[in-house]
Every structure is written in structure tokens, then in C-alpha cells.
N, CA, C and O atoms as a GROMACS GRO file, in nm:
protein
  200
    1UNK      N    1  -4.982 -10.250   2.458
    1UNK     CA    2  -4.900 -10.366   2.482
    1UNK      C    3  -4.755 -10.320   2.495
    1UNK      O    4  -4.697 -10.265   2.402
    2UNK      N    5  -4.709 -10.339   2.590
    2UNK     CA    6  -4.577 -10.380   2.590
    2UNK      C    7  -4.460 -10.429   2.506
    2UNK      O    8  -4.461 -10.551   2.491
    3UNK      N    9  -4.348 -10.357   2.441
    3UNK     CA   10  -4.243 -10.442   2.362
    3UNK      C   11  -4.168 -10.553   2.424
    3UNK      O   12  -4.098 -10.531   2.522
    4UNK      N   13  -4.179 -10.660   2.378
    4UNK     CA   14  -4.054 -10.734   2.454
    4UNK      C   15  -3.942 -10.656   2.448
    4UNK      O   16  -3.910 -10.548   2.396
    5UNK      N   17  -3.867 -10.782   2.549
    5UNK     CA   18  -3.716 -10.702   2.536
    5UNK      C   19  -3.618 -10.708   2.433
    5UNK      O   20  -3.514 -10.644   2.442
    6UNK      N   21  -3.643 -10.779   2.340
    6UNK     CA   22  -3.564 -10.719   2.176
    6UNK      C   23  -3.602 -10.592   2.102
    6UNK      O   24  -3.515 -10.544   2.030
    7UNK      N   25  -3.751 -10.516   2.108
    7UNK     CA   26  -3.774 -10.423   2.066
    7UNK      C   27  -3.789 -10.331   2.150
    7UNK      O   28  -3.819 -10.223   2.100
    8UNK      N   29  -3.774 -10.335   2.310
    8UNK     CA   30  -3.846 -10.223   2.392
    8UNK      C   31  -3.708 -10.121   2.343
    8UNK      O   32  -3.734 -10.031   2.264
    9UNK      N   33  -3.585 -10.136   2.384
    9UNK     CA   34  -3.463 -10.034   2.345
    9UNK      C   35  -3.510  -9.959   2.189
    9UNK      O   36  -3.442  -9.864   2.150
   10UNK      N   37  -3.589  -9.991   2.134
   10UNK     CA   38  -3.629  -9.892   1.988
   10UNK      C   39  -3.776  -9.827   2.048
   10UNK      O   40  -3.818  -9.715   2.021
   11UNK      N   41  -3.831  -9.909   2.122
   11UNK     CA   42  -3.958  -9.783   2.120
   11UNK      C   43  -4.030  -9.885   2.255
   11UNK      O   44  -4.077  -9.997   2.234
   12UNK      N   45  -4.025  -9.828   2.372
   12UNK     CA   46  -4.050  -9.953   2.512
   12UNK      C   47  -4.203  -9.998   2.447
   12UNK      O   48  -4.241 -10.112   2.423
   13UNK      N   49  -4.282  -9.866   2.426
   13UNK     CA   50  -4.419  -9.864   2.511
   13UNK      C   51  -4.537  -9.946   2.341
   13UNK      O   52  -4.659  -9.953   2.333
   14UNK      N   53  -4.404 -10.004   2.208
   14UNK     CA   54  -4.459 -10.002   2.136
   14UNK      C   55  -4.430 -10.163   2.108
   14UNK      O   56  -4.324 -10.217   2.138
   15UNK      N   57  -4.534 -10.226   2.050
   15UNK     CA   58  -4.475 -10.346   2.005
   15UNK      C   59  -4.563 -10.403   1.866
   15UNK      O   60  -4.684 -10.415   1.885
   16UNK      N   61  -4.527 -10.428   1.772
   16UNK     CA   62  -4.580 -10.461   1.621
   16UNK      C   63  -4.676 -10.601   1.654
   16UNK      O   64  -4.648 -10.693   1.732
   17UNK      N   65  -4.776 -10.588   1.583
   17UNK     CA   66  -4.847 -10.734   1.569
   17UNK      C   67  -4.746 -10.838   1.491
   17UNK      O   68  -4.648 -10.797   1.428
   18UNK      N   69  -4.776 -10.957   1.502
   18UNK     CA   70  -4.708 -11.054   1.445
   18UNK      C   71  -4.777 -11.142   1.493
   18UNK      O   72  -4.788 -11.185   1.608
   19UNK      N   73  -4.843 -11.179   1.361
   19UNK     CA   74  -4.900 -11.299   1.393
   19UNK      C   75  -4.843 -11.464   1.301
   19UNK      O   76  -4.776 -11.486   1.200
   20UNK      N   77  -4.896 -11.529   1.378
   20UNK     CA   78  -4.860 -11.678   1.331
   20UNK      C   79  -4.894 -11.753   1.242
   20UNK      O   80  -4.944 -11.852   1.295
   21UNK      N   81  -4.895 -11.766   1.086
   21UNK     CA   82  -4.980 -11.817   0.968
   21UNK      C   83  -5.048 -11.867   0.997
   21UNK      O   84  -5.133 -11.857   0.908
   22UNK      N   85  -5.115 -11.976   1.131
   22UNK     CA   86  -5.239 -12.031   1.132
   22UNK      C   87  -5.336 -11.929   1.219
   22UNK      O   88  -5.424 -11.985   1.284
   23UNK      N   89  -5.330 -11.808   1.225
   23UNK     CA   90  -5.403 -11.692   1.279
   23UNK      C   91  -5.428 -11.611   1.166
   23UNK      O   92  -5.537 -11.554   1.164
   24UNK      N   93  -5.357 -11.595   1.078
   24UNK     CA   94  -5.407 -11.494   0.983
   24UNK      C   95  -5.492 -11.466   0.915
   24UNK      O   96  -5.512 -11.357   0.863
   25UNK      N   97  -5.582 -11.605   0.903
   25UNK     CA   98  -5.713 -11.583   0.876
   25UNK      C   99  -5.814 -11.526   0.950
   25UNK      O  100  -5.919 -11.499   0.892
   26UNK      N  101  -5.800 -11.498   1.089
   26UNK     CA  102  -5.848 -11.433   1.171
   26UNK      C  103  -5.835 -11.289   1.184
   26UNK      O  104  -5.918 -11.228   1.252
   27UNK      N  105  -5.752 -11.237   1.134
   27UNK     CA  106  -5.696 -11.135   1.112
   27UNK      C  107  -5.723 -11.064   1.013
   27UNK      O  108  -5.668 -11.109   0.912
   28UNK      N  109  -5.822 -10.910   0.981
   28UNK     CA  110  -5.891 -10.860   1.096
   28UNK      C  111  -6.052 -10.869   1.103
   28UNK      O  112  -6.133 -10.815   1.178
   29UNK      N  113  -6.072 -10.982   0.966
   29UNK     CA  114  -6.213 -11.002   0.996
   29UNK      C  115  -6.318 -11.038   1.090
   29UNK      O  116  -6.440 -11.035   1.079
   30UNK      N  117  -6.216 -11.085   1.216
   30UNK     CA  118  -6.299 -11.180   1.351
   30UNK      C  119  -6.344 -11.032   1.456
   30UNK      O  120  -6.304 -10.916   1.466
   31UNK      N  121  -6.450 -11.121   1.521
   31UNK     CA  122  -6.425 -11.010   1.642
   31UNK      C  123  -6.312 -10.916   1.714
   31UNK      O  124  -6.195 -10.955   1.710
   32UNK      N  125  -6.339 -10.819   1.766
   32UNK     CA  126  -6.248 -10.750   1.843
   32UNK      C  127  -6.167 -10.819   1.918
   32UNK      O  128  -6.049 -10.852   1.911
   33UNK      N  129  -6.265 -10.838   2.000
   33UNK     CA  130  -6.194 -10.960   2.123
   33UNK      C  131  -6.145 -11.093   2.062
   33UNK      O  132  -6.125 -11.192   2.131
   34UNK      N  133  -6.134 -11.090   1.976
   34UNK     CA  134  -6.062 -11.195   1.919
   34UNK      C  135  -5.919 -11.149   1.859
   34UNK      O  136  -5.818 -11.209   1.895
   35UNK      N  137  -5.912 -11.046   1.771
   35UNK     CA  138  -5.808 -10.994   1.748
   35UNK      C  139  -5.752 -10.919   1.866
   35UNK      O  140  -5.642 -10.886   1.821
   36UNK      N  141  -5.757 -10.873   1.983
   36UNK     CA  142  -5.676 -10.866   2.081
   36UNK      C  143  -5.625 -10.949   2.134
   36UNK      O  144  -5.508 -10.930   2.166
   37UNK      N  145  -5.703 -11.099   2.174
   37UNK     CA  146  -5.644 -11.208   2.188
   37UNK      C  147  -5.476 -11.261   2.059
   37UNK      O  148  -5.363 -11.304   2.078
   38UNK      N  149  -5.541 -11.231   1.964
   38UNK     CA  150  -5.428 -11.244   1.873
   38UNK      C  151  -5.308 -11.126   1.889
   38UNK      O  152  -5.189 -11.146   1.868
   39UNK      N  153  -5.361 -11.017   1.926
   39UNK     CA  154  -5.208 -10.910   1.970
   39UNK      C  155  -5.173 -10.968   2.090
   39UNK      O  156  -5.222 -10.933   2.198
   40UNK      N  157  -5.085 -11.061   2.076
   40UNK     CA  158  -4.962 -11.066   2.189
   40UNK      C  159  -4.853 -11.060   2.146
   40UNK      O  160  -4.812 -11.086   2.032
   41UNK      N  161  -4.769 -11.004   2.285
   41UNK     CA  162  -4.612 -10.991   2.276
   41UNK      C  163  -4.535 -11.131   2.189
   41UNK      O  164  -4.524 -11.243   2.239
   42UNK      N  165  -4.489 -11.093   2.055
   42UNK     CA  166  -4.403 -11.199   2.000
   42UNK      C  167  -4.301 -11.230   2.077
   42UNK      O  168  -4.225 -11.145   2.124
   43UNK      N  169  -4.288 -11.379   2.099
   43UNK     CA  170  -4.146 -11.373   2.184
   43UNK      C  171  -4.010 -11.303   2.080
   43UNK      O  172  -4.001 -11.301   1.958
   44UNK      N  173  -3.926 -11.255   2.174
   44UNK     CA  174  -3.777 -11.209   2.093
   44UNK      C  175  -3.687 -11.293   2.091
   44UNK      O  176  -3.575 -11.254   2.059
   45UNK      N  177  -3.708 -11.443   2.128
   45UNK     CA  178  -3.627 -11.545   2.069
   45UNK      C  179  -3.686 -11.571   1.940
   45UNK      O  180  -3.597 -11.588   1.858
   46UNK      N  181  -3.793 -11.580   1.894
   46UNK     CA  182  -3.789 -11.586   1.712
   46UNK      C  183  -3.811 -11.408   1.695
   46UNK      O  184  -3.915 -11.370   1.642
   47UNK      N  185  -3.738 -11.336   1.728
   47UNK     CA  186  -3.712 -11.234   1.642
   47UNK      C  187  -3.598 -11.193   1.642
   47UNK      O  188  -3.520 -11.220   1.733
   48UNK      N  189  -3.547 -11.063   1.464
   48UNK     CA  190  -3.431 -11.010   1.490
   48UNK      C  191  -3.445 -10.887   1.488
   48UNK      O  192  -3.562 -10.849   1.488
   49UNK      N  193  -3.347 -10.790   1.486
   49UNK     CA  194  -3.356 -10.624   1.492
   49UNK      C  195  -3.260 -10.611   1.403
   49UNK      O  196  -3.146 -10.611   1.450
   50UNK      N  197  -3.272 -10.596   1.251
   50UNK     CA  198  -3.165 -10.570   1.220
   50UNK      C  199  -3.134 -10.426   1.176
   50UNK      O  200  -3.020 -10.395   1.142
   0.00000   0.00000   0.00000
């Protein structure tokens, strides 16, 4: 996956899971294909770099 563009300037080709409290129960007991569905790019308007 791809970093958005708040994290690609620290590492492009890397980007952290972050998931959304009503996913975390899914997380990582569900299927595969389910937890890839759950790795998506966090937007970098709710994130910071500090």
C-alpha cells in the first residue's frame, strides 16, 4: 500500500494500518480478505506527524 501524502515524505512505499474502532473487532481474527479490505490508506486529514 501506498502512504498518503502526510506520511509518504517519511517512508513513500510504507503506510501503517489504522483502523477505525468499529473494525477492530475484525482485526486480525477475520479472514484475510477481510483484513486487507480493512488495510486502507488512512486519510491525512485525520492524521498528524509529529
Amino acid at each position: 500500500m501506498r502512504a498518503n501524502p502526510l506520511v509518504a515524505p517519511i517512508h513513500e512505499k510504507a503506510m501503517p494500518v489504522i483502523l477505525h474502532p468499529e473494525d477492530c473487532d475484525r482485526w486480525p481474527d477475520d479472514e484475510t480478505a477481510s483484513a486487507c479490505e480493512l488495510a486502507q490508506a488512512f486519510s491525512s486529514q485525520l492524521m498528524q506527524v509529529a
